[in-house]
C-alpha positions in Angstrom: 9.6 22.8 24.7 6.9 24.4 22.4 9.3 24.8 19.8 9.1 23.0 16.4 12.7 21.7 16.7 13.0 18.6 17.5 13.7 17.7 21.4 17.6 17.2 21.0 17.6 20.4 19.6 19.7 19.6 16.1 17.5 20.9 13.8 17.3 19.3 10.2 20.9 18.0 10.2 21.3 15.2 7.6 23.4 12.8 10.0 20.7 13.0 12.9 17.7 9.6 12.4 15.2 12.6 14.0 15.4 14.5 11.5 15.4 11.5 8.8 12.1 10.5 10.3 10.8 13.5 10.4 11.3 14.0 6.8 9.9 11.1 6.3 7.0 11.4 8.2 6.7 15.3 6.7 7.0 13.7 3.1 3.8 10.7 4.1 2.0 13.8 5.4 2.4 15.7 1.8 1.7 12.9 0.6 -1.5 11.7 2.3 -3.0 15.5 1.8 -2.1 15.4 -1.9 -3.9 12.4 -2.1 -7.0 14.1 0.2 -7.4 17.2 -2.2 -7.3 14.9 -5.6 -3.5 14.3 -6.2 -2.1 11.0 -7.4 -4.6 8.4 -6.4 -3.7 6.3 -3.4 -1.4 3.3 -3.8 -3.7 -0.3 -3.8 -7.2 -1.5 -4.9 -10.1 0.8 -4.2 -13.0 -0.1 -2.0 -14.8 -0.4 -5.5 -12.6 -2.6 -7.1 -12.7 -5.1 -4.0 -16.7 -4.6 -3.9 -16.3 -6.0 -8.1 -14.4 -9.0 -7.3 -16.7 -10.0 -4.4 -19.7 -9.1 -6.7 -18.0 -11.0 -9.5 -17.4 -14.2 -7.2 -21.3 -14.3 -6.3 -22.3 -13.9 -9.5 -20.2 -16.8 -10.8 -21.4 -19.1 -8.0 -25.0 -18.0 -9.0 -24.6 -18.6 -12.7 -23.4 -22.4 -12.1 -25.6 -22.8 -9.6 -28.8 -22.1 -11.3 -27.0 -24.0 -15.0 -26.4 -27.1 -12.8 -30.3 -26.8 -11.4 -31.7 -26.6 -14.8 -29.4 -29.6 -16.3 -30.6 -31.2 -13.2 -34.7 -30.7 -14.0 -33.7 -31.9 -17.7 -31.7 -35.0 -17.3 -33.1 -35.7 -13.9 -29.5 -36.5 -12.3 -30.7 -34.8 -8.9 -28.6 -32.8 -7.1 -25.4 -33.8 -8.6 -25.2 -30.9 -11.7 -26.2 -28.8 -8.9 -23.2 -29.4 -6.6 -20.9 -29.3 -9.7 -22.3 -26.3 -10.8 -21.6 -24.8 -7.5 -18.0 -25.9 -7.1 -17.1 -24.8 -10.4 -19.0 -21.0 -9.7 -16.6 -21.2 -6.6 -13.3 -21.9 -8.5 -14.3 -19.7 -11.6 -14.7 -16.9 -8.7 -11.2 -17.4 -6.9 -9.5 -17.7 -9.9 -10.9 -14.6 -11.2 -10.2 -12.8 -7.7 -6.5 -14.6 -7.8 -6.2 -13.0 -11.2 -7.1 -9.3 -10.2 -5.3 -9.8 -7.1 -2.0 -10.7 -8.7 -2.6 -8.2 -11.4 -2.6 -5.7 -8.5 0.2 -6.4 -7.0 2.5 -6.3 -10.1 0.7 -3.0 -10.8 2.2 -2.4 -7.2 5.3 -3.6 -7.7 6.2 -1.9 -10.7 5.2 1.7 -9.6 7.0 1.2 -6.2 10.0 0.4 -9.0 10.4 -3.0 -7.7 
């Protein structure tokens, strides 16, 4: 069976699920190589885009955290404008990432027709 043809020996009949598959799996490989030799970009977030909303998310945290430690040193409330500062970086940083997140998956969604 070195062959190309399928093992049941059909060929590319329409009513045979082989040959659907294979079509399917021919059109994922077009597909897939397009995409490797600068065809349509791949469906999803890039590795950069991800690598931004972690960035983003640390950065927010940072920002309160170091707002909440200088409203601490002025009004001498100890650690309490610290903590706050921190749990607000941390929601300001999900939402943000909840925000791109859902943005991406009607982006998703709408190319895919849905």
């Amino acid at each position: 069976m070195d062959s190309k043809e399928p093992p049941n020996g059909s060929g590319a009949s329409g009513g045979d699920p082989r040959s659907v598959e294979q079509r399917e799996i021919d059109r994922r490989r077009d597909e897939l190589l397009s995409n490797a030799q600068g065809g349509a970009a791949p469906k999803g977030a890039s590795g950069g885009q991800m690598a931004g909303l972690g960035l983003q998310f640390v950065i927010s945290i940072l920002l309160c955290l170091y707002a909440g430690m200088w409203l601490d040193k002025k009004l001498g409330t100890g650690p309490w404008l610290l903590l706050t500062g921190v749990v607000v970086g941390a929601s300001v940083g999900f939402y943000a990432m909840y925000r791109a997140m859902m943005a991406e998956v009607r982006r998703i969604d709408k190319t895919d027709g849905k």
